[in-house]
ZAFIMAR-927354 format. One record per residue: x negated, y, z of N, C-alpha, C, O in turn; residue in three letters. Coordinates in pm, whole numbers, plus 32768, in hexadecimal, padded with zeros to 4 digits. Each point is the difference from the previous one (the first is absolute). Layout:
<recs>
XYZXYZXYZXYZAla;...
</recs>
This chain:
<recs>
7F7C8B738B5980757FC17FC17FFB7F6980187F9F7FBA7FDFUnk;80C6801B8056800E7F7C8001802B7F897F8A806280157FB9Unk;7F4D7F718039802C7F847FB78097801F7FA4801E80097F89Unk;801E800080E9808B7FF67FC1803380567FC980607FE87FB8Unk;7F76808A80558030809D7FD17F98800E7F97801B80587FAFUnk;7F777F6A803B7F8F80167FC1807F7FB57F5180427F9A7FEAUnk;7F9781097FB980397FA17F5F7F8E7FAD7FBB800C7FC27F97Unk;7F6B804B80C57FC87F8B7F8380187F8F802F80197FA97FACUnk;7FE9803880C4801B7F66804580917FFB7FF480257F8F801FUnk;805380CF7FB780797FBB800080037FDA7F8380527FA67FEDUnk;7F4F80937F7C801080027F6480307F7D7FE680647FDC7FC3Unk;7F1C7FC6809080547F627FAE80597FC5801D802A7FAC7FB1Unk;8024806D80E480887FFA8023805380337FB380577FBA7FCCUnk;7FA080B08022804A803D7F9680047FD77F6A80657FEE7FBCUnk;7F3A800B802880027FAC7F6D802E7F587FE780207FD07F93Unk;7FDB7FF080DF800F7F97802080B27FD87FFA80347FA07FC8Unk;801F80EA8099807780137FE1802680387F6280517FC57FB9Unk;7F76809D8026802F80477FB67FF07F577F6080537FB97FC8Unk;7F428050803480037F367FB1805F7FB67FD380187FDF7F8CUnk;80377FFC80FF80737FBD800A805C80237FE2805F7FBA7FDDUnk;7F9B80E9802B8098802B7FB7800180197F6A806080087FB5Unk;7F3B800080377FEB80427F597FEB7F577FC380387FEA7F95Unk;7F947FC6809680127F577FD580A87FD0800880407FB67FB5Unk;7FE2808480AD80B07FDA7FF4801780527F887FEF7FD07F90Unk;803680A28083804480647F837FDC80007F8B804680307FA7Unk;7F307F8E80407FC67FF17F5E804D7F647FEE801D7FD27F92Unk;7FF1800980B5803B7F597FEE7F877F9A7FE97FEF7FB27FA2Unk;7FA7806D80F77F9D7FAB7FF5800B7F887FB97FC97FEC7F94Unk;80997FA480BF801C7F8A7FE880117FE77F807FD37F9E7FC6Unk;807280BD800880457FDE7F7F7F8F7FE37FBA7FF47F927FCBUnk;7FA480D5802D7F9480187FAF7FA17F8480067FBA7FC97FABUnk;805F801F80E37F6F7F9D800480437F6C7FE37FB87F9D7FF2Unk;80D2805C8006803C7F8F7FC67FC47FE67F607FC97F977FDEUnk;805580FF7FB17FB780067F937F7A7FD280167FCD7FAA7FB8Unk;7FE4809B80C57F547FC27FB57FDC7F8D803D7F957FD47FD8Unk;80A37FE8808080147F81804780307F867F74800A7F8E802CUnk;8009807A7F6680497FD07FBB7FB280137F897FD17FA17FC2Unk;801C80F280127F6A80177F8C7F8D7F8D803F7FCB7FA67FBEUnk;8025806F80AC7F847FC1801D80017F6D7FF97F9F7FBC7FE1Unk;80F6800D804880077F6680137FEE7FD67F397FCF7F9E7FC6Unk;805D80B7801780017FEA7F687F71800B7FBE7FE47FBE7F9CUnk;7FCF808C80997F75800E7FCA7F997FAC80617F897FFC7FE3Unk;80A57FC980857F697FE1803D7FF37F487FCA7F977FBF7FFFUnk;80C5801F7FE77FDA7F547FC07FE280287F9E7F867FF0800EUnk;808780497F727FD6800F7F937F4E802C7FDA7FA97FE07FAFUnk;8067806F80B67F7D80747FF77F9E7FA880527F8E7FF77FD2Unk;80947FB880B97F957F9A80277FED7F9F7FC67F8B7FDF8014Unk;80B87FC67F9A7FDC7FB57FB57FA180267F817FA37FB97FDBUnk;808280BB7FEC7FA180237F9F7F79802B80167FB17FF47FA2Unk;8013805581057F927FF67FFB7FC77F9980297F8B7FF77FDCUnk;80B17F8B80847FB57F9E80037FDF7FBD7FC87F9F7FB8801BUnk;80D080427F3A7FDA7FA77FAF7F8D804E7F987FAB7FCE7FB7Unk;806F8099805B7F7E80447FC87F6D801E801A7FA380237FB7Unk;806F7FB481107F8D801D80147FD07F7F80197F907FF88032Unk;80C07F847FAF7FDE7F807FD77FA27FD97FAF7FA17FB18009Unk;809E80B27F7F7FD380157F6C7F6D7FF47FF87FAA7FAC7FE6Unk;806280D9803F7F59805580137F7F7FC680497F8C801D7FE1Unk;80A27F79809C7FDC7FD180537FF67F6B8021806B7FD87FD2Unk;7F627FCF8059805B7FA1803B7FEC7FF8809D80397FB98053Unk;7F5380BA7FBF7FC6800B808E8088806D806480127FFE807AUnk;802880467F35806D80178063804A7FC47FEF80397FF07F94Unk;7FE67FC980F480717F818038808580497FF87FF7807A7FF7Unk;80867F508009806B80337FCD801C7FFC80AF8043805D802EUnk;7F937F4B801F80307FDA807C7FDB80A88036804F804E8035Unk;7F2B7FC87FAD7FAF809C806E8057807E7FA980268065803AUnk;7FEE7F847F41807A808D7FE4806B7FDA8022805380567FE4Unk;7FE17F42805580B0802480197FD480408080801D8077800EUnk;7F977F44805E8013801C80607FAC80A9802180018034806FUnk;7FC380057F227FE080798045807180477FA97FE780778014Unk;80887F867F97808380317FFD80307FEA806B8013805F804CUnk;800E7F1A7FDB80627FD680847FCF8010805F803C7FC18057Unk;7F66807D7FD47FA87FE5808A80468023808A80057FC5806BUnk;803780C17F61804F801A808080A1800E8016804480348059Unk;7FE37F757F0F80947FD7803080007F9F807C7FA37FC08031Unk;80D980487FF280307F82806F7FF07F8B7FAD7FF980057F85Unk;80027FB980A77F927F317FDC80C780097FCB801580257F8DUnk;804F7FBF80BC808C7FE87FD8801E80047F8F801E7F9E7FBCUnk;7FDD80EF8017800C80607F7D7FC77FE47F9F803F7FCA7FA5Unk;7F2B8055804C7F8C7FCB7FB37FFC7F747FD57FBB7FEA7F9CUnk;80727FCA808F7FE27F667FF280637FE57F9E7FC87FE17F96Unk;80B8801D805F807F7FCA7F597FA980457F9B7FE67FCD7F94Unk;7FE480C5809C7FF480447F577F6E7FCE7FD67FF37FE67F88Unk;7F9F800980C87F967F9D7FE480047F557FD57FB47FC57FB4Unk;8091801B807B80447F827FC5803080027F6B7FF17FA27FB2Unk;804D80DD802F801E7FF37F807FCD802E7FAA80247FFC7F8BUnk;7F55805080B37FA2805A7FAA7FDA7F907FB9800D7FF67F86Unk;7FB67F9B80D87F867FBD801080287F757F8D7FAD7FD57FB0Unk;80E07FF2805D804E7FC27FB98003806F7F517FD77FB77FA5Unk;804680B78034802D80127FA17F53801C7FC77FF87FF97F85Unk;7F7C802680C57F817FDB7FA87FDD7F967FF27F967FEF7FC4Unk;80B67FA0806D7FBC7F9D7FFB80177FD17F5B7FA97FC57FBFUnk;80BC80598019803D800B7F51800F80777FBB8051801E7FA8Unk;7F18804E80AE8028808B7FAE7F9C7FD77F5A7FB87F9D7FF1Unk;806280CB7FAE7FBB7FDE7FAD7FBA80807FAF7FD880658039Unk;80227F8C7F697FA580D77FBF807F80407FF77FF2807A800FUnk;80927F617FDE8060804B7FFB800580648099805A80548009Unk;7F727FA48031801A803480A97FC880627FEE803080658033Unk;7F427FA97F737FA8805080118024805F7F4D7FBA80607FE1Unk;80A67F767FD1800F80667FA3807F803A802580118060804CUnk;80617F4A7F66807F80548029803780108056805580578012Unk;7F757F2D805F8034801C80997FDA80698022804A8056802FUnk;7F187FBC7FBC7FB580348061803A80907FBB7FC8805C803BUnk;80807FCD7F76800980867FCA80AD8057806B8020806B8033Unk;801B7F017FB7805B800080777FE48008805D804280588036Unk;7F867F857FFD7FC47FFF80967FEF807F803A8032802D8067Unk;7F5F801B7F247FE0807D803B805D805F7FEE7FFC805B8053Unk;80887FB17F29806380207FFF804C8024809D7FF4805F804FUnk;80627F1B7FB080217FEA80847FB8803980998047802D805AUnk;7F427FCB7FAF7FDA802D808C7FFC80787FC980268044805FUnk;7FC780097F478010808D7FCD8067805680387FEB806B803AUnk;809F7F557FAB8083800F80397FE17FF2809B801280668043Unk;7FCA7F3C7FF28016801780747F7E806F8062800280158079Unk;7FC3800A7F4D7F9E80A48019805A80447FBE7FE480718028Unk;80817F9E7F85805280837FBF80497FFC80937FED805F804CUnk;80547F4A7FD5805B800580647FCE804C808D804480618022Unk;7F4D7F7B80317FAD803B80607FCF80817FE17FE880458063Unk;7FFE7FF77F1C801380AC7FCC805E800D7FF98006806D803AUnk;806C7F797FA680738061800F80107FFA80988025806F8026Unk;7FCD7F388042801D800880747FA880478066802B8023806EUnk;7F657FEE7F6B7F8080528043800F80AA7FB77FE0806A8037Unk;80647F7F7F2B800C80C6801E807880178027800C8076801DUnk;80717F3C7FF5806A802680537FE0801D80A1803280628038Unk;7F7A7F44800B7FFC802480697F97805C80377FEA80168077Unk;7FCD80247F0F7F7A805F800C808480887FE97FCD80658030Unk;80BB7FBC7F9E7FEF80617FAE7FDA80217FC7801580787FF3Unk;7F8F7F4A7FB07FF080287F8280547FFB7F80804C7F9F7FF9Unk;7FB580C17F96803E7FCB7F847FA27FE67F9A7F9980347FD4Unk;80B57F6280157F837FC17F90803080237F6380687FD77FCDUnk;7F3F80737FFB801480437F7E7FB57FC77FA47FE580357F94Unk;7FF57F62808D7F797FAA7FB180557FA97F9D80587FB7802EUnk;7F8880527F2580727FCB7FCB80027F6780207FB27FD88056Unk;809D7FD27F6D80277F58800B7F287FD07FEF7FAE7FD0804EUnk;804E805C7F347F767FA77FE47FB07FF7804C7FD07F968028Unk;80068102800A7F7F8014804F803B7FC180947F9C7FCF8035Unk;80BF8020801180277FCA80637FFB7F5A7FF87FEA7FBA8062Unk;802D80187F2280007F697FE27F747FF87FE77FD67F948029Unk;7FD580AE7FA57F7D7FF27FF37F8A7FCD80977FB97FA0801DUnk;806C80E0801C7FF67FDE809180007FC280567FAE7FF8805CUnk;80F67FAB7F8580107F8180537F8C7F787FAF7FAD7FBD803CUnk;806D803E7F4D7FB77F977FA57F738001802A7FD17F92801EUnk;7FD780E67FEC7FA18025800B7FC87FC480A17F957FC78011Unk;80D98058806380007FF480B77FCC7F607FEC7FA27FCC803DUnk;80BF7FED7F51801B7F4D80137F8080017FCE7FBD7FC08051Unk;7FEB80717F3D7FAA7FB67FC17F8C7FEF80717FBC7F9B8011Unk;803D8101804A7F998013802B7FEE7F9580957F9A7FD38034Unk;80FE801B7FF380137FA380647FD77F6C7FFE7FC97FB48050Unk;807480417F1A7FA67F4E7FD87F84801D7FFD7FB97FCC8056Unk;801C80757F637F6F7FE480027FAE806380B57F8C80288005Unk;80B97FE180497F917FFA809380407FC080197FE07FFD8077Unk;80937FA07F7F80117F83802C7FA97F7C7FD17FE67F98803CUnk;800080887F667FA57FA87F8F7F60801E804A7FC57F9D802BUnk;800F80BD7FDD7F6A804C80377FF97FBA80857FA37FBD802DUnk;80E0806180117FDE7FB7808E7FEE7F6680027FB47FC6804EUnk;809A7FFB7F547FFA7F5A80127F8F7FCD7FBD7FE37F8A8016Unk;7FBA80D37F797F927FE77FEC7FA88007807F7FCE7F9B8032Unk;802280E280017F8C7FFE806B80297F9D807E7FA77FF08053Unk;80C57FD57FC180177FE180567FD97F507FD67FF47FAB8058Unk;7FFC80367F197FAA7F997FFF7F607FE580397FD27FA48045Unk;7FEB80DF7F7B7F887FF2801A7FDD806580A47F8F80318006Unk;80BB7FE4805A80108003805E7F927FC4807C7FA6802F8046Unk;80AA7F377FA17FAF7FAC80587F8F7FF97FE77FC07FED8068Unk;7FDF80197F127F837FE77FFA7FC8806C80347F877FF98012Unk;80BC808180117FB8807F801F800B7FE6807A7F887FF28017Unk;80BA7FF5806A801A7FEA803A7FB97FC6803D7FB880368054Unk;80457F277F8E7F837F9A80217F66804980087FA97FE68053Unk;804D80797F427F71801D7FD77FCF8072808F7F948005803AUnk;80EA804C7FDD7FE38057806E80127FD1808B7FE080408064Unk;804D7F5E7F9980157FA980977F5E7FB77FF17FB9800E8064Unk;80117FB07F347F7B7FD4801D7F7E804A800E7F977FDF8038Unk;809980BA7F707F8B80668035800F802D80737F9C8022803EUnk;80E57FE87FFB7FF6803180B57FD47FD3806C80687FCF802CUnk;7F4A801C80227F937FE2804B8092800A80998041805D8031Unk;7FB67EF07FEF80717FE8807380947FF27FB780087FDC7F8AUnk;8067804180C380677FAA7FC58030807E7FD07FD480668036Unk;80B17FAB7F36800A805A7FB58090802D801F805C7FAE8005Unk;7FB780CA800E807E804F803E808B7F9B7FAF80127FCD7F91Unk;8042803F80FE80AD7FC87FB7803080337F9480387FB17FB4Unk;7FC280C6802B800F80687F6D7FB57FCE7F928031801C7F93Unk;7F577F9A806C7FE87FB57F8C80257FA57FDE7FC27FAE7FBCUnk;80C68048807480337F547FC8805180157FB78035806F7FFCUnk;7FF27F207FA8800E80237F4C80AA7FED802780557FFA7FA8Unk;7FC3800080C4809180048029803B80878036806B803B7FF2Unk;7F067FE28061804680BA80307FFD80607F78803F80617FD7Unk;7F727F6380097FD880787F6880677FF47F86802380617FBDUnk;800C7F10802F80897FFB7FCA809C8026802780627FF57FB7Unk;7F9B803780C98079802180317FC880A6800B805A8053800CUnk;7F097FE97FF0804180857FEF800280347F6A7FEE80797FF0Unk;80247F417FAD802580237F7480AB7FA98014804F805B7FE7Unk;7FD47F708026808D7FE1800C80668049804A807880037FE5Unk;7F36804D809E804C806880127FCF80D37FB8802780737FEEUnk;7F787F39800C7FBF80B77F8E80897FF37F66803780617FCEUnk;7FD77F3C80158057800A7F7B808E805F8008802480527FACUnk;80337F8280F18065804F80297FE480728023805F80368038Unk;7F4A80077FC17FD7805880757FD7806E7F4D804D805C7FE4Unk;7F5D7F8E7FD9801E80417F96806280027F96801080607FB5Unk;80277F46804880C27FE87F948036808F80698052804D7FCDUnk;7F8D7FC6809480668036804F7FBE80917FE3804A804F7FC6Unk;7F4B7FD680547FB380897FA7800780227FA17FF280777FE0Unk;802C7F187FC27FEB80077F8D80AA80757FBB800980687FBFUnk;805A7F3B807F809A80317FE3800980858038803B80577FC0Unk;7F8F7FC480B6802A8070803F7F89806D7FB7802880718019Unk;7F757F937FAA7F9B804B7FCC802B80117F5F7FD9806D7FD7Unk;80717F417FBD7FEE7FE37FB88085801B7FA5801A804A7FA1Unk;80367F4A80B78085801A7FD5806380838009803480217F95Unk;7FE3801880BF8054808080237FDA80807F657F8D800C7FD7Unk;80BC80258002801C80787FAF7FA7806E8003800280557FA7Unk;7FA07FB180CE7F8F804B804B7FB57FA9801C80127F867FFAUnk;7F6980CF80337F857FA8804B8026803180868034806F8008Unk;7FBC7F5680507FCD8042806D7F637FCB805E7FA87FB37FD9Unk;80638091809F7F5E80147FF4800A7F81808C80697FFD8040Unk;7F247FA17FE5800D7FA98032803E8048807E806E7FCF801BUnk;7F748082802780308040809B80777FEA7FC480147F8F802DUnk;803B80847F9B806F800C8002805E7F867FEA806E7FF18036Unk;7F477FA67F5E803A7F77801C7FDD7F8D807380467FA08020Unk;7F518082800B7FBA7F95804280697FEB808E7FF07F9E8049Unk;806980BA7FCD80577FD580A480547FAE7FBC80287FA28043Unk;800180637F4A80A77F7F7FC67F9A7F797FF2802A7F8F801AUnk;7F48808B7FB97FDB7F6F7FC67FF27FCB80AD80547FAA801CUnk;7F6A807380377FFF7FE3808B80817FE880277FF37FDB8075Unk;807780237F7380837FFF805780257F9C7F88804B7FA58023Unk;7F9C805A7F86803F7F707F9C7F9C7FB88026802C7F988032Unk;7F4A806C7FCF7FD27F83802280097FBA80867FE17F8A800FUnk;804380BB8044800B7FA780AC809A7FE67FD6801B7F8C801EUnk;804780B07FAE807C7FD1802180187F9A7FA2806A7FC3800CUnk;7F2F80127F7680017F727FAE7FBC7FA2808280377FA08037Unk;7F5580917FE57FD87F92805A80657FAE808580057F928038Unk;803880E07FCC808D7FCF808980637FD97FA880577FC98043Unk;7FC880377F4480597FDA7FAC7FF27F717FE6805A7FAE8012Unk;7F0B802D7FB37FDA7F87801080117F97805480327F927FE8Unk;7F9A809F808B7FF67FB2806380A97FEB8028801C7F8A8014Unk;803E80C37FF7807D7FE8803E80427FBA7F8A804C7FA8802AUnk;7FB280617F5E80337FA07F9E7FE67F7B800680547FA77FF1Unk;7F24804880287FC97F5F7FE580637FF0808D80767FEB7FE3Unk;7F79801A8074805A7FF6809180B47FD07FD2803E7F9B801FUnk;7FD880A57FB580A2800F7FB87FD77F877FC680007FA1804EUnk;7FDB80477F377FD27FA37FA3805C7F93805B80747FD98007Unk;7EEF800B80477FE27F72805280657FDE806980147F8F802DUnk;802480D27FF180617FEE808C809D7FEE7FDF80507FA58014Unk;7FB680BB7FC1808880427FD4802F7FFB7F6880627FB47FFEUnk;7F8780747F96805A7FE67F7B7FFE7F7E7FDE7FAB7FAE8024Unk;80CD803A7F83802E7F9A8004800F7FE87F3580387FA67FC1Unk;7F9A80A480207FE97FFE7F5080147FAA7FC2804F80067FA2Unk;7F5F7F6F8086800F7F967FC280887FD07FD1801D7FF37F89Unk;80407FF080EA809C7FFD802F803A80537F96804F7FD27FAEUnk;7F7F80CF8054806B80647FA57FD980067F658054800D7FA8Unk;7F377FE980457FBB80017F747FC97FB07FE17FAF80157FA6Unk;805E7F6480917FC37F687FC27F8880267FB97FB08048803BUnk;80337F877F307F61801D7FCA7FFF80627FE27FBE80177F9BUnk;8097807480B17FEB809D7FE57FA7805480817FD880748005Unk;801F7F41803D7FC2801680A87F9880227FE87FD780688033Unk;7FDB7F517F7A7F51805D80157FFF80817FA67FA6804F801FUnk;80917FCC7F9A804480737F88802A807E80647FCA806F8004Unk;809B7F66804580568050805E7FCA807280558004807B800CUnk;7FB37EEA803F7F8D801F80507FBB80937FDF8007806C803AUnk;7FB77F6B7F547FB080627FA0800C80427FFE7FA7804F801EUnk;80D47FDB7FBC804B80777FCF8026807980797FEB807A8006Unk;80547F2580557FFC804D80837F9C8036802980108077801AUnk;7F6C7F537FFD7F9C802780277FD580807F9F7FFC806B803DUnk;7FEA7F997F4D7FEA80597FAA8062807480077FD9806F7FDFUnk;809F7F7E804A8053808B802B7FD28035805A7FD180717FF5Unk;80307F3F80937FB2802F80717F8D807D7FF77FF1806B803AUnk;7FD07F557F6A7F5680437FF6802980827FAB7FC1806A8007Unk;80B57F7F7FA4800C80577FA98056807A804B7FF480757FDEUnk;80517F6780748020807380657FBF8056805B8020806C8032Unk;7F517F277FDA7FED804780657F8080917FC47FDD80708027Unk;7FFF7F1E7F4E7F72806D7FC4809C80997FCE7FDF806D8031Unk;80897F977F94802980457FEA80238070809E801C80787FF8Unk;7FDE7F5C80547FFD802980937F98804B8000800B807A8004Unk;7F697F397FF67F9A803780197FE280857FB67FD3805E8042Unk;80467FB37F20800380677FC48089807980297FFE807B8000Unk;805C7F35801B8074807A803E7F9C804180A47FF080788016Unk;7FE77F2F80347FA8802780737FAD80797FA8800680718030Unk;7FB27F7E7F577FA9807F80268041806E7F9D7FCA806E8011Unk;80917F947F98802D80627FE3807C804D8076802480747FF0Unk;7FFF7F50805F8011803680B87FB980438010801B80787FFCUnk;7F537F5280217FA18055803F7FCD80717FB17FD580668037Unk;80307F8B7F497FF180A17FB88053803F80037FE88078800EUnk;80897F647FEB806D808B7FFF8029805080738037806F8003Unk;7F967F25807F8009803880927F76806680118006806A803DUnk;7F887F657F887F80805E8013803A80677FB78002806C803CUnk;80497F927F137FF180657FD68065809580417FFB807A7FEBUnk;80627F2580708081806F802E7F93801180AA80168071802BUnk;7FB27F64800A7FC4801A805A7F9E80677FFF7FF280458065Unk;7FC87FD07F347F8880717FC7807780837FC47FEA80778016Unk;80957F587F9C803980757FD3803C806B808F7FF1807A8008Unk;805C7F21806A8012803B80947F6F8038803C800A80678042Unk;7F6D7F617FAE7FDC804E80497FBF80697FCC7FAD8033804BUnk;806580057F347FE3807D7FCC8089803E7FE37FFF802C7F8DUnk;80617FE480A78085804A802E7FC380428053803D80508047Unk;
</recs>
């Protein structure tokens, strides 16, 4: 049997099409307009409250090393207005950030994880029978656990370098490029996306499913954020003209756009693998006909 006639090598073609149509007819866009928008609403609130919290706790984590392992792999374009104003509104944050803000905060990014479950069991097929609480529980629960390995990481990533130094002076000759406190910080800045993105597709949906079965959408959302990235900052710098249309709304805009983007495409990625189950499951039902 040949490549092309072969159905396991055509499956992700097929799911790949079949994606696009079930993302049109559910009203991808529409949807990811909603969590493009939950999220713009929860992510200033919810980053300000752990930095000013893990300020709190700390003074050894720098506010500078947690924005940037949040921001690490936005476009510099994008990232830069909403760090500006992070960085501006702690400079006069006060304990209010960390009581009733901070209760808002987690509120708010709550909502915007409600939003990414309803959009991950729509595009799983699943129905979600889980009442209001235990579903709001869930999301509250995703945020707490997210600040704090966001929090875990900007601790170790203080005491880092001394480990670092200590194993570059026990190594006998010069000490591999991978021990530098720069490669080792960019692979926790990209490990953070890489589990948010496991995390929704394992966690969130109405069902579990079993990693074989999510792991092709998180792979196809994560290279098509990475080409998303890169061709935005491009747009950014070359081409939009924001400033002109949204005066001091441009770095906001920006934002926002970008966050739809991503939000289309992870809802993609989960329509990608509920494709690929329903094509395996009608593929196994044909070949026991």
């Amino acid at each position: 049997m040949s490549a092309l006639t072969n159905p396991s090598v055509l499956l992700p073609l097929r799911a790949l099409s079949l994606a696009l149509v079930r993302f049109q007819t559910k009203s991808g866009f529409v949807m990811s307009s909603h969590v493009a928008m939950s999220m713009m609403m929860a992510l200033f609130p919810f980053i300000l409250f752990i930095v000013a919290l893990a300020g709190s706790l700390s003074q050894e984590l720098v506010t500078d090393d947690l924005i940037e392992l949040i921001f690490g792999t936005w476009p510099q374009q994008v990232a830069e207005p909403i760090v500006m104003e992070l960085k501006a509104v702690l400079a006069g944050a006060n304990s209010r950030v960390m009581t009733l803000g901070g209760v808002l905060a987690v509120y708010f990014a709550s909502n915007g994880v409600d939003a990414v479950r309803e959009a991950m069991s729509r595009a799983y097929h699943d129905s979600d029978t889980r009442p209001f609480w235990k579903s709001r529980l869930l999301c509250v629960a995703l945020v707490l656990v997210g600040g704090a390995i966001v929090m875990a990481v900007a601790a170790f990533e203080v005491v880092m370098p001394i480990y670092t130094n200590l194993v570059t002076e026990a190594l006998p000759g010069e000490a591999p490029a991978w021990l530098s406190v720069e490669r080792l910080s960019w692979i926790f800045i990209v490990a953070l996306p890489v589990g948010g993105v496991l995390a929704c597709h394992a966690f969130l949906p109405a069902r579990r499913h079993s990693l074989v079965q999510i792991l092709p959408g998180v792979v196809v959302t994560l290279a098509l954020w990475a080409v998303c990235g890169w061709g935005f900052s491009i747009y950014i710098s070359e081409f939009a003209t924001y400033s002109a249309t949204y005066a001091g709304l441009a770095g906001a805009m920006a934002a926002l756009i970008f966050l739809y983007l991503n939000s289309a495409i992870l809802i993609f990625g989960a329509e990608f693998n509920g494709a690929l189950m329903d094509l395996r499951a009608n593929d196994d039902a044909d070949a026991l006909v």
